[in-house]
C-alpha positions in Angstrom: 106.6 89.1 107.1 108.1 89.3 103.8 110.9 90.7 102.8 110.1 92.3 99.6 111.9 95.4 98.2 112.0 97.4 94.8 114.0 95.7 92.2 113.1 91.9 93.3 111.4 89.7 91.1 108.5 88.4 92.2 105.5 85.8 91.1 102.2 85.7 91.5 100.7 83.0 93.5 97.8 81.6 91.5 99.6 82.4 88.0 103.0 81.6 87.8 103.7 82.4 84.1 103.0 86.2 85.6 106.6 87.2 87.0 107.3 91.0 87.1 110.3 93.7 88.7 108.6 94.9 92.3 108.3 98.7 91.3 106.6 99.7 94.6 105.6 98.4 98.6 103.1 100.2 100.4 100.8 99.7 103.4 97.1 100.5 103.2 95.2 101.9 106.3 92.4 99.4 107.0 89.2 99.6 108.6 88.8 95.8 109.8 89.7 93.7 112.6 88.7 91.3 115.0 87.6 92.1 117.8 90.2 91.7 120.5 92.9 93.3 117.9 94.2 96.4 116.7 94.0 97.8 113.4 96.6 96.5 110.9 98.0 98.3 107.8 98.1 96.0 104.8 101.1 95.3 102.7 101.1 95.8 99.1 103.0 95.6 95.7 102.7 97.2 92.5 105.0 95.2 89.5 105.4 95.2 86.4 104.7 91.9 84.5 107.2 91.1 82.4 103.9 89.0 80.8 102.5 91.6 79.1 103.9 94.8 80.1 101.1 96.2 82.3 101.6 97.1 86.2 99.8 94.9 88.7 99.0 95.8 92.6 98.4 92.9 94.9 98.6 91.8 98.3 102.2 91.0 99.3 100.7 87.7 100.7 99.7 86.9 97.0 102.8 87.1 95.6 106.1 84.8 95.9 110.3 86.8 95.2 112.1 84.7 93.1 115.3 83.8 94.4 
């Protein structure tokens, strides 16, 4: 699990040049699993890209904090 919070800068994975301030971490009620498992919430983040100014909301397993 990552430990992600608002105020950290973070990356995202598949563009790097895209760095932003985390200005929100939520969960997300899903309605998938396997079969033999429970039903997860999803972990997300809204930031804003420092790139061009707009807010972005991805999966907090596609983005990387800055250290």
């Amino acid at each position: 699990m990552k430990n992600i919070k608002v105020g950290d800068t973070v990356y995202h994975n598949y563009q790097m040049s895209n760095r932003g301030i985390v200005q929100e971490v939520y969960n997300v009620k899903t309605f998938y699993s396997n079969s033999a498992g429970t039903f997860v919430k999803s972990r997300r983040v809204k930031f804003l890209s420092e790139l061009d100014g707009k807010i972005y909301d991805f999966k907090i397993e596609d983005v990387v904090k800055d250290n």
